[in-house]
C-alpha positions as CSV (number, residue, x, y, z in Angstrom):
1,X,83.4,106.8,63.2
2,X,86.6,105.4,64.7
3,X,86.6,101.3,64.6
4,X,89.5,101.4,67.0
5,X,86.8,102.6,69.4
6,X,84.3,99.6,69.3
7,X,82.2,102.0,67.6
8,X,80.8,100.9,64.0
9,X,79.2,103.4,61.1
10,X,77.1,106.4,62.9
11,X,73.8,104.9,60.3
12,X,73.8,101.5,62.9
13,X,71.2,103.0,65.6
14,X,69.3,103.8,62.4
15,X,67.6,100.1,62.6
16,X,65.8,100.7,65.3
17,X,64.6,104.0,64.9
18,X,60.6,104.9,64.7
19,X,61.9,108.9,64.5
20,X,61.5,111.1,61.6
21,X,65.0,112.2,62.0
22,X,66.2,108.5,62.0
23,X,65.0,107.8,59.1
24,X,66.9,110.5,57.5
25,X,70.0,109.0,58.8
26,X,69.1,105.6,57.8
27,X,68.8,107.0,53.9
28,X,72.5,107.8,54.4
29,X,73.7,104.0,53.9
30,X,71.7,103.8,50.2
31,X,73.6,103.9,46.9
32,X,72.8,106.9,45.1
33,X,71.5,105.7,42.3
34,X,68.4,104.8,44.2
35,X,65.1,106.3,44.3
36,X,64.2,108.2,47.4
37,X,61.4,109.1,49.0
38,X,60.0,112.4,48.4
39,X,59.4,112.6,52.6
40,X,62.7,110.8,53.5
41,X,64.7,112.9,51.0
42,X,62.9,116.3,53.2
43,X,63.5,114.6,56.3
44,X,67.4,114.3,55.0
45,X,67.4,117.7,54.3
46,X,65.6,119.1,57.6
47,X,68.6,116.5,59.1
48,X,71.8,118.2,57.4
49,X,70.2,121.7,58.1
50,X,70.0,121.2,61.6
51,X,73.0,119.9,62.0
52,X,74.6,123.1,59.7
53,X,73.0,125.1,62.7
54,X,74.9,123.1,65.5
55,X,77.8,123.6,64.0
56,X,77.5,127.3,62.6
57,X,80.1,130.0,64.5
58,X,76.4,131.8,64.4
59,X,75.0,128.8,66.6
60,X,75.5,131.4,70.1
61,X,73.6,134.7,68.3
62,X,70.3,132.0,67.3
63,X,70.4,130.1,70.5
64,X,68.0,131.1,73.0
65,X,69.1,129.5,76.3
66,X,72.6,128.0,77.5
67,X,73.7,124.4,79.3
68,X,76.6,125.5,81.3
69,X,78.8,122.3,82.0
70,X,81.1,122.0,85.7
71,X,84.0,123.3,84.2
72,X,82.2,126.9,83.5
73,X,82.0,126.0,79.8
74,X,78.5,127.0,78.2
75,X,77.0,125.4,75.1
76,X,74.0,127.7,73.5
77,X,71.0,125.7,72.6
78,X,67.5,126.4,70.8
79,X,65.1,125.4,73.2
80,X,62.2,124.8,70.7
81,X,64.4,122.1,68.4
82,X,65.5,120.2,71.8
83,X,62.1,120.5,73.3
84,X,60.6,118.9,69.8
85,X,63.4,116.5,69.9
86,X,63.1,114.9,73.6
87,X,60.2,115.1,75.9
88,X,63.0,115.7,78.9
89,X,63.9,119.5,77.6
90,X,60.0,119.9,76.8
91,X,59.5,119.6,80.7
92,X,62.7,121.4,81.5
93,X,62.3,124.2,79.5
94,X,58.1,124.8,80.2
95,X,58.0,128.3,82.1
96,X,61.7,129.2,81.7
97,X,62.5,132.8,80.0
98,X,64.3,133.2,77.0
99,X,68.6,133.2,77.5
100,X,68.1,131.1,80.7
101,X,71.3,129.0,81.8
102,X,71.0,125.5,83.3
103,X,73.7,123.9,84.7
104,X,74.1,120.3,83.4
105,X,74.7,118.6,87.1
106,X,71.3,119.4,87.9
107,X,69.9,118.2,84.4
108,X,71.7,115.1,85.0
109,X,71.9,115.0,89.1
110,X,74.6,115.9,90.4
111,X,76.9,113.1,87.8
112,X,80.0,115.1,86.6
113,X,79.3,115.2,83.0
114,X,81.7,116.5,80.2
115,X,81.6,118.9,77.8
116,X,82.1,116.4,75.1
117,X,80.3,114.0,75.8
118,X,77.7,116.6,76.0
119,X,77.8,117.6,73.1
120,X,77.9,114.8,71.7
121,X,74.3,114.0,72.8
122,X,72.6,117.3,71.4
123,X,73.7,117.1,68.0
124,X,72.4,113.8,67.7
125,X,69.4,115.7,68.9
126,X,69.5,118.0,66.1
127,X,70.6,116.0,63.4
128,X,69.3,112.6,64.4
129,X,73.0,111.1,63.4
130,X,75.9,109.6,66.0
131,X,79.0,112.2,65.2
132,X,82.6,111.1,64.8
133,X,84.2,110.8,67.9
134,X,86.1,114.3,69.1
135,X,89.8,114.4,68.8
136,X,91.4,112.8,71.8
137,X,89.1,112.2,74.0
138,X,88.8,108.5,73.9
139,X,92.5,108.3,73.6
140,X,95.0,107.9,76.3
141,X,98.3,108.6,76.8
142,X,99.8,105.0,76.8
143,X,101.5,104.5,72.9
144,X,100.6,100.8,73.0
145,X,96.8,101.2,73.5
146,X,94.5,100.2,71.1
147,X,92.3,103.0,72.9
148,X,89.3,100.4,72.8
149,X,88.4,100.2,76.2
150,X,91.2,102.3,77.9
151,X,89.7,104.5,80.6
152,X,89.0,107.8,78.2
153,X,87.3,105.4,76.0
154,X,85.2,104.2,78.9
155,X,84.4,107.4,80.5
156,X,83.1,108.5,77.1
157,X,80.9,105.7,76.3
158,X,79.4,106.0,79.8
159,X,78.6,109.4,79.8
160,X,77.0,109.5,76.8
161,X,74.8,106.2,77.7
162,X,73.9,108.1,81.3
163,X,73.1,111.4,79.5
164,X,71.2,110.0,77.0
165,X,69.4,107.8,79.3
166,X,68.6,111.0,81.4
167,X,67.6,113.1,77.9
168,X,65.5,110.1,77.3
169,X,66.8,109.3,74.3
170,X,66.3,105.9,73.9
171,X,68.2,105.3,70.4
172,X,71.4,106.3,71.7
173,X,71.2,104.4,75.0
174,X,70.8,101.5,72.9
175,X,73.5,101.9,71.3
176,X,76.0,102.7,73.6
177,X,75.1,99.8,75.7
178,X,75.9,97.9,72.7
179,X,79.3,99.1,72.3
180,X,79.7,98.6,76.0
181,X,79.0,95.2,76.4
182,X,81.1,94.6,73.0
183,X,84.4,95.9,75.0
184,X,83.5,94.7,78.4
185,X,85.5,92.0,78.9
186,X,88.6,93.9,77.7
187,X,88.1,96.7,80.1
188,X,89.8,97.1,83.6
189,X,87.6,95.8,86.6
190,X,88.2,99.4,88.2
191,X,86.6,100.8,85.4
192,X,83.9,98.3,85.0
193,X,83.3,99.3,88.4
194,X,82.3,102.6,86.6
195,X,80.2,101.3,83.6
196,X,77.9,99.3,86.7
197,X,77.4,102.0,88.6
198,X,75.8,104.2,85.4
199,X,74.2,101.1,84.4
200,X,72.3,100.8,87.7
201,X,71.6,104.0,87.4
202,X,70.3,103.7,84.4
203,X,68.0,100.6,85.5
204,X,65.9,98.6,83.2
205,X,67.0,100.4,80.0
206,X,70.3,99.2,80.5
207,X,69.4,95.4,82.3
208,X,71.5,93.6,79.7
209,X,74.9,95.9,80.9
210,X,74.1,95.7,84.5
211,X,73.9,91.9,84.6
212,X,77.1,91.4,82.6
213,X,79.3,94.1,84.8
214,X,77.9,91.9,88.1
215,X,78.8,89.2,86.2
216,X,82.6,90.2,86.0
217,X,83.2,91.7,89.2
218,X,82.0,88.7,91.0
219,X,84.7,86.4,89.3
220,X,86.9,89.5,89.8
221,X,89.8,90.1,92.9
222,X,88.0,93.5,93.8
223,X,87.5,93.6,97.2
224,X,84.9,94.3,99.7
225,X,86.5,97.7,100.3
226,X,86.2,99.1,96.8
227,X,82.9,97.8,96.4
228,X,82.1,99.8,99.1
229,X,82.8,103.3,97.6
230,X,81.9,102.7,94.2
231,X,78.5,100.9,94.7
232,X,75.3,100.7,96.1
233,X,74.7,98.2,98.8
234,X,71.6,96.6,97.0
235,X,74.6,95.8,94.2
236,X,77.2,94.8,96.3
237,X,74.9,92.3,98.4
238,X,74.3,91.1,94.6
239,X,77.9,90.6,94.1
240,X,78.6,89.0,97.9
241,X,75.8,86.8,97.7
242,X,76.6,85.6,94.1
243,X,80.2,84.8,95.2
244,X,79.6,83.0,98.5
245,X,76.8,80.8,96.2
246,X,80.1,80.2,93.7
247,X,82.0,79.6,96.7
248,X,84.8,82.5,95.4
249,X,84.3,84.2,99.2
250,X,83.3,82.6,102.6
251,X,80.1,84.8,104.2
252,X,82.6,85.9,107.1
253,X,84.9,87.4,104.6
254,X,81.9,89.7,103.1
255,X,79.9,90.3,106.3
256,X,82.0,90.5,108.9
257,X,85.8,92.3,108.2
258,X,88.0,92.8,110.8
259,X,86.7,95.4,113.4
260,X,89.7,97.2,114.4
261,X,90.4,97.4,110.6
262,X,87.9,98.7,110.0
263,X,87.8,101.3,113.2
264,X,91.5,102.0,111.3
265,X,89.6,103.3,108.0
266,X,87.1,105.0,109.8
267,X,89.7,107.3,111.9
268,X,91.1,107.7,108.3
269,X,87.8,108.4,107.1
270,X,87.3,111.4,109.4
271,X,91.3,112.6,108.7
272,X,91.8,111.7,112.8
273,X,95.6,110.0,112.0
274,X,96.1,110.6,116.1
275,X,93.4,108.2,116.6
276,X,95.1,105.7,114.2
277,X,98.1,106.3,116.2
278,X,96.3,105.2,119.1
279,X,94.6,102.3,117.6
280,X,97.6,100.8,116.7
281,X,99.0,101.0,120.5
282,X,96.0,98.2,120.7
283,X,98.2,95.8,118.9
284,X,95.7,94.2,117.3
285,X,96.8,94.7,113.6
286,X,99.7,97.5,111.7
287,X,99.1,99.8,109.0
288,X,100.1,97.2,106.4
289,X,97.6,94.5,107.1
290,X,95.4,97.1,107.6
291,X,95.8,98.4,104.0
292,X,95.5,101.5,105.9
293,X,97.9,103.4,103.5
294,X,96.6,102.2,100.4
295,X,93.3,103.4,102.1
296,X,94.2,106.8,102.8
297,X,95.9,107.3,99.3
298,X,92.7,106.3,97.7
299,X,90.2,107.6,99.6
300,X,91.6,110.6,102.3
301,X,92.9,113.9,101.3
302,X,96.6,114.7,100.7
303,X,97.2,115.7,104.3
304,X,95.9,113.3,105.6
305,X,98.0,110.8,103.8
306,X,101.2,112.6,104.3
307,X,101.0,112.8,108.1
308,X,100.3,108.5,107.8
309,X,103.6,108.5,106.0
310,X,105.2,110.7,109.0
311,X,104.8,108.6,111.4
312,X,106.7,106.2,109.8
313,X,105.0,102.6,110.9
314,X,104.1,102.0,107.0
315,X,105.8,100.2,104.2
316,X,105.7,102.2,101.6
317,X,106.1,99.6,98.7
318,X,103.5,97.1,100.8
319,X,101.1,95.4,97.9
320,X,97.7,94.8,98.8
321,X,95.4,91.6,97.9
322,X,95.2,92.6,94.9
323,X,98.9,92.9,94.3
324,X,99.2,96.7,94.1
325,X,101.6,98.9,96.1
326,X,100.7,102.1,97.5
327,X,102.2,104.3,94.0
328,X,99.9,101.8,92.0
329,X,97.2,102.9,94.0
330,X,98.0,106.9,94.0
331,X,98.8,106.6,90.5
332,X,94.9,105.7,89.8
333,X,93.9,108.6,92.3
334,X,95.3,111.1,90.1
335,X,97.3,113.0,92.7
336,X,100.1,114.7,91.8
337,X,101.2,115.7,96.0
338,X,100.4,112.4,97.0
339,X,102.6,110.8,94.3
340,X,105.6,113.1,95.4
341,X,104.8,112.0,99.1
342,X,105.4,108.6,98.3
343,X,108.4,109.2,95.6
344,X,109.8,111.2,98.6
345,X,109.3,108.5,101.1
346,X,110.8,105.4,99.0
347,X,108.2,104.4,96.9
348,X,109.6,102.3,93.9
349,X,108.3,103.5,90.6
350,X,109.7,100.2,88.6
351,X,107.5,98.2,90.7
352,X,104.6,95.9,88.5
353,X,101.5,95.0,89.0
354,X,100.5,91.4,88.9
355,X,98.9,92.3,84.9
356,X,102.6,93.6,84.3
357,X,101.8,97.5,84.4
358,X,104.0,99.9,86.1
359,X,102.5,103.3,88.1
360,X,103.2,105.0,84.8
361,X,101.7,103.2,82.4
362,X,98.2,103.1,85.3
363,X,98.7,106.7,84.7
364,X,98.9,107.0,81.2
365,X,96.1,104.5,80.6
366,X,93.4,106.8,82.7
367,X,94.9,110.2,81.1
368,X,92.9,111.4,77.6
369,X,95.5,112.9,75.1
370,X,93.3,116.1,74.8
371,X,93.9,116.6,78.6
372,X,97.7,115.8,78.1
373,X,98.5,117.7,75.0
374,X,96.3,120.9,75.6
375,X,98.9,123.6,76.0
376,X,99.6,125.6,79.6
377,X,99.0,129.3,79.6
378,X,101.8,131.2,81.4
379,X,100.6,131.4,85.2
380,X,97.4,128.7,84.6
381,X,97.7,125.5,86.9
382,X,98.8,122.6,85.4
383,X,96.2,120.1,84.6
384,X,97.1,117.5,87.6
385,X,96.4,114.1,85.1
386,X,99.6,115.7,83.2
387,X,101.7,116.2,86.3
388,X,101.2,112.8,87.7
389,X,102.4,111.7,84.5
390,X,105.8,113.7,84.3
391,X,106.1,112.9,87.9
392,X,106.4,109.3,87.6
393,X,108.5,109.7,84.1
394,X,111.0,111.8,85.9
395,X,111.3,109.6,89.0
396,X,111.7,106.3,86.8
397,X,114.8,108.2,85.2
398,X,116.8,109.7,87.6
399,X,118.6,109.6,90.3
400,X,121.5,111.8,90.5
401,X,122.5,113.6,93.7
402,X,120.5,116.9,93.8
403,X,123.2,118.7,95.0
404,X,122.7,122.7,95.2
405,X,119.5,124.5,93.8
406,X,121.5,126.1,91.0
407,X,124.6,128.5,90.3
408,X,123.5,131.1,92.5
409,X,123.1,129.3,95.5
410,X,126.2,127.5,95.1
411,X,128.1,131.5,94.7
412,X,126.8,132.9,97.9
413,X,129.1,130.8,99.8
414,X,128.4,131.7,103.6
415,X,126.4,134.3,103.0
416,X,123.3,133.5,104.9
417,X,121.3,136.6,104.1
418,X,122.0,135.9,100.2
419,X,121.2,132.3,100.4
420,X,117.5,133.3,102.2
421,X,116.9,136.0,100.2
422,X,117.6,134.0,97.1
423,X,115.0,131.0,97.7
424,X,112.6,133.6,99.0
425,X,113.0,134.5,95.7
426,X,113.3,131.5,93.7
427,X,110.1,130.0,95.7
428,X,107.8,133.2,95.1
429,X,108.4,132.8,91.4
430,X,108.2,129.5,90.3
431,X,104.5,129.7,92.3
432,X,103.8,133.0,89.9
433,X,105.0,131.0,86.6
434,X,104.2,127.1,87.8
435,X,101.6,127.4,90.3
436,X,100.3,123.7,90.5
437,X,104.0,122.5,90.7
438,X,104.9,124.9,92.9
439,X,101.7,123.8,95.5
440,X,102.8,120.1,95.1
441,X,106.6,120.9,96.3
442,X,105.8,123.6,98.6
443,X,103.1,121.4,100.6
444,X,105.4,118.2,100.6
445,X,108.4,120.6,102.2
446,X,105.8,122.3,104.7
447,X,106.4,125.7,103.4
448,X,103.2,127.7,103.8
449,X,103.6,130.4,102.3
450,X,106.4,132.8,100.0
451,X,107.6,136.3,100.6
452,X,108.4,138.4,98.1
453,X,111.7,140.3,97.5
454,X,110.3,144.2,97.5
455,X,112.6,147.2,95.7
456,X,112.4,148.8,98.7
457,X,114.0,147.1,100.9
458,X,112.2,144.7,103.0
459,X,110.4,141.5,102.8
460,X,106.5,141.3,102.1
461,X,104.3,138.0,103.5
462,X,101.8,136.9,100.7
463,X,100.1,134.5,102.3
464,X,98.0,135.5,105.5
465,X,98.3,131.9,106.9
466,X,101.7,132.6,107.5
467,X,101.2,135.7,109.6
468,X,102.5,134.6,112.6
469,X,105.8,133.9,111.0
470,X,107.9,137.0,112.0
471,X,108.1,139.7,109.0
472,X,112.3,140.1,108.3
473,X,114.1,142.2,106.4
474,X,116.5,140.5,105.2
475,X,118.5,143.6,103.5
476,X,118.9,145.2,106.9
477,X,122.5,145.6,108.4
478,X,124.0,144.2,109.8
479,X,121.8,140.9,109.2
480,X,121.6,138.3,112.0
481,X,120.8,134.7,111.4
482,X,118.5,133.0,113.8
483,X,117.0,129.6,114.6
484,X,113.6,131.3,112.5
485,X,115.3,131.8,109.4
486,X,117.6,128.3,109.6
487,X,113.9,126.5,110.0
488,X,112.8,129.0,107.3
489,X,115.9,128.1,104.4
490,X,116.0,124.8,105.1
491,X,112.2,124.2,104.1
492,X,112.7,126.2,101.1
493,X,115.8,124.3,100.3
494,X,113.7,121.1,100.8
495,X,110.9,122.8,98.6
496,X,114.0,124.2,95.7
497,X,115.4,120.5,95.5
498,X,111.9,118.7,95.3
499,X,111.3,121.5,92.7
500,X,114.6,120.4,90.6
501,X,113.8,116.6,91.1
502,X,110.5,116.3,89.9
503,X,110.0,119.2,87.9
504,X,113.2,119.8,85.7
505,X,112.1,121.7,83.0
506,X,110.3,124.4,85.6
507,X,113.9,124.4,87.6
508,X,115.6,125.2,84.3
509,X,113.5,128.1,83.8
510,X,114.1,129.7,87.2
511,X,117.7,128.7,87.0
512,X,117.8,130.8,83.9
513,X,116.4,133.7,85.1
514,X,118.1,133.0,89.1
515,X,121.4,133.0,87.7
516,X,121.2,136.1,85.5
517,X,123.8,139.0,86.2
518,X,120.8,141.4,86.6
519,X,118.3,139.4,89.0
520,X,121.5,139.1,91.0
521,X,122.5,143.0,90.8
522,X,118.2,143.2,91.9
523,X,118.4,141.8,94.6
524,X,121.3,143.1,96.4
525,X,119.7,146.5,97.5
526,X,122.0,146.9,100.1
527,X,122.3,151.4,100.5
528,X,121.1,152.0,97.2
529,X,120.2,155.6,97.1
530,X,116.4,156.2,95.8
531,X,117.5,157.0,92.4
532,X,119.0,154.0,91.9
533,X,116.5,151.9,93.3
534,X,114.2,153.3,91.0
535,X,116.5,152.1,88.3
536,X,116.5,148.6,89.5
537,X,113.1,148.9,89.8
538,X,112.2,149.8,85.4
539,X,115.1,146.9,85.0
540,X,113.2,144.9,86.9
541,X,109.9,145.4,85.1
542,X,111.7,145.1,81.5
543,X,112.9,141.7,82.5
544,X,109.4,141.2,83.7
545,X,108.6,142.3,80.2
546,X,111.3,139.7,78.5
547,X,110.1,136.7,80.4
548,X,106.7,136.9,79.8
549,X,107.7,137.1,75.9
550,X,110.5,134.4,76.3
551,X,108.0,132.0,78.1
552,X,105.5,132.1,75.4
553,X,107.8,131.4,72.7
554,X,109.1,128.7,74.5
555,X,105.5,127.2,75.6
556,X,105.0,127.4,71.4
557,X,107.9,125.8,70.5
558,X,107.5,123.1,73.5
559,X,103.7,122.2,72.2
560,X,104.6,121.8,68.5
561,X,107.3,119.2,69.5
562,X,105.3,117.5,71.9
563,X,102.5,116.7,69.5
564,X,105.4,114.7,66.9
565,X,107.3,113.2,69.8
566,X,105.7,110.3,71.7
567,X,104.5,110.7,75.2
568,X,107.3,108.3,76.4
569,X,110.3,110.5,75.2
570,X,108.2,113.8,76.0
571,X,106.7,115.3,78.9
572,X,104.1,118.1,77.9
573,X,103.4,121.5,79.9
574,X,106.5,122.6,81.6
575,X,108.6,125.0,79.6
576,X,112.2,123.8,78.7
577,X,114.2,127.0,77.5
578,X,116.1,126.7,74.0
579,X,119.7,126.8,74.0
580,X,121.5,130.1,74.2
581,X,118.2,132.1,75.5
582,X,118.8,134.5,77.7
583,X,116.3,136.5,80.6
């Protein structure tokens, strides 16, 4: 297994085994040249066997019932081997029908468990041996990690420990509680905030973890706030009580925070930012010594943090206690919209933190390389840990003037109707081919919805929301430009340039295929006669045809250099066309 984990030989949990299947592992760390056992030699048979059947490509046609993890993912499993194995599946399982599914939040209640960690759990349950780490997943992002207690590394430890714990498999929980408090004092106090909360779940099995973790937060700067959400209050009245006894926090500062602060969060709390509006008419505090920003961004949706930032009474690069700014904060959130919120609004991306880390590196840390690397399928959202990450890569590189969306735009001159029908256009395909990039851009410029250009002459709404917008065809003559459609271009300018600033690659692709001679010839309909609409109309599905081939190639090509380049030079996902390909 990998040292650079905190993890030593798979045989260690061996020592304190009393299981048959144990002591077949533990026969693993003899020289060969000693005498076994007749029964441990069997039992080190019945050990690799089992394991041989856990791994088989045959393990789905044997298995007789299914663990289906949040994701949709389903793992087959024998119920008679787990039910032999742990006395938690033997009650699970007693009166279930043969191919039953069970879904693994209600095995574990309701704690978002992964696939590999999973996994990870039932073959030691087969084999009775700890299995090398998976590829990835307790790596980040960040090139100078050691990946020892980096977030991936954390997650992984603790989800094991809680399944185990739940699976009552009291050999593993041992041991991962060992490997946890080996790394704890090298691991981020947000994320011991995580390790405490599984260890309280996990109670007196894991007493050792749980009174080291209280022992670091209190000596910690996390504040009352984010104790709040990530605790229970029997832990956090731990934590207050041992720091007023140390005298790190007076009892006012615990008990009794600020009421109209607090009456600030709360209004955030139920997404009410009118009532925050008329809170602050009070006078009695602002948004910034409120925190009420980093609030929102950590713990209200995206809208309701983008209409805080419209009104406009917030500084966006404001640091908290702690010394974080607002990005720092979004950048642990994991929010690609609310990152380009605050990019949009002035938020400085070289900023540090008082440990030296900028949003980027927050973000690479909490980012697992399988996530990062796994390759896009054409039309498949984005996985939103990889777009934070590009977002903040691109914004710390730039900042040219974004000037006009591409060639196209730039051509059409005064036409009006060309320039609308074009980022109708441009819009309604980058959310076909980039749909998670196209969301982010599209909510930030208040665009709710895209219309598609039709061969037939007229415009088509796609979203219903956006039915009362009025339906125009804008390939009817002559064409008159209203207020409507002024409103209408410049959001989907707004949306075309946010596009182009944070998502380059994706704006080279649509520029591409924008700027061809025969998208251009498609779209101006004018009086074609039928005939040659219908032409238009087999052009336009060969190009079709073309991109989807050309998109795939270049997805291919994209992946196999991402994975040699590092993840500072390279930004994975979001297609980059080669030079000289044409759509």
């Amino acid at each position: 297994m990998d040292n650079r984990n905190g993890f030593s030989d798979s045989n260690e949990i061996s020592n304190n085994s009393s299981t048959c299947c144990m002591a077949a592992a533990n026969t693993e760390t003899r020289s060969s040249s000693e005498p076994l056992n007749p029964d441990i030699s069997a039992l080190r048979i019945l050990s690799k066997n089992l394991e041989t059947i856990f791994e088989s490509s045959d393990f789905d046609f044997f298995a007789d019932s299914k663990i289906v993890v949040s994701t949709g993912r389903e793992i087959p499993v024998h119920r008679c081997i787990l039910s032999g194995r742990s006395a938690f599946f033997k009650n699970v399982f007693v009166g279930k029908e043969r191919g039953d599914k069970f879904e693994v939040k209600e095995l574990v209640r309701d704690y978002d468990v992964g696939f590999d960690s999973l996994v990870s759990v039932l073959a030691y349950l087969y084999s009775g041996k700890v299995k090398p780490l998976p590829k990835g997943v307790c790596v980040c992002v960040d090139d100078g990690c050691s990946h020892v207690a980096c977030r991936p590394a954390v997650d992984f430890m603790v989800e094991v420990l809680y399944v185990s714990f739940t699976f009552q498999v009291s050999e593993l929980v041992a041991l991962y509680q060992r490997h946890l408090l080996d790394i704890l004092d090298k691991v981020a106090a947000d994320d011991v905030l995580v390790v405490l909360f599984i260890a309280d779940m996990c109670g007196k099995a894991c007493e050792k973890l749980l009174e080291r973790c209280i022992e670091i937060i209190v000596k910690s700067d996390v504040d009352i706030i984010t104790l709040d959400k990530a605790l229970s209050q029997h832990i956090i009245k731990q934590i207050m009580d041992l720091r007023v006894e140390l005298s790190l926090e007076r009892p006012e500062n615990g008990s009794f925070q600020d009421k109209h602060i607090k009456r600030i969060h709360r209004a955030l709390d139920s997404d009410d930012v009118e009532l925050v509006r008329m809170l602050l008419k009070e006078a009695h505090t602002n948004l910034d010594d409120a925190h009420a920003l980093h609030y929102a961004v950590a713990y209200c949706d995206a809208k309701t943090t983008t209409e805080l930032l419209d009104l406009g009474l917030a500084d966006v690069n404001h640091r908290n206690s702690r010394g974080y700014t607002v990005l720092h904060v979004a950048a642990m959130r994991k929010d690609p919209k609310i990152i380009v919120s605050l990019l949009t609004k002035g938020a400085r991306p070289s900023d540090l933190t008082l440990d030296g880390r900028k949003a980027l590196q927050i973000s690479k840390r909490i980012t697992r390389a399988a996530d990062y690397y796994t390759p896009s399928e054409e039309g498949k959202s984005s996985p939103k840990d990889r777009l934070c990450i590009e977002i903040l890569e691109q914004a710390e590189r730039r900042d040219p003037l974004l000037g006009e969306a591409s060639l196209s735009l730039a051509m059409a001159g005064d036409d009006l109707r060309m320039k609308l029908l074009y980022l109708e256009n441009r819009v309604g395909l980058a959310k076909l081919l980039f749909p998670m990039e196209a969301k982010v851009v599209m909510d930030i410029a208040h665009v709710d919805g895209t219309s598609e250009f039709t061969l037939d002459g007229g415009i088509k709404t796609k979203n219903m929301a956006s039915a009362q917008r009025t339906t125009v065809d804008l390939n009817e003559a002559p064409f008159r430009i209203q207020e409507e459609h002024l409103i209408r271009m410049k959001a989907l300018s707004r949306t075309v340039e946010l596009g182009k600033r944070f998502f380059p690659r994706c704006s080279e692709v649509l520029n591409k295929i924008m700027d061809a001679d025969d998208f251009t010839q498609l779209a101006c309909v004018g009086n074609d006669t039928p005939e040659e609409r219908l032409l238009k109309r087999r052009r336009y599905m060969e190009l079709q045809e073309v991109l989807s081939k050309a998109f795939n190639e270049d997805k291919e090509e994209f992946d196999r250099s991402a994975i040699s380049s590092s993840s500072s030079s390279k930004s994975v996902g979001l297609v980059r066309p080669p030079a000289g390909k044409t759509y």
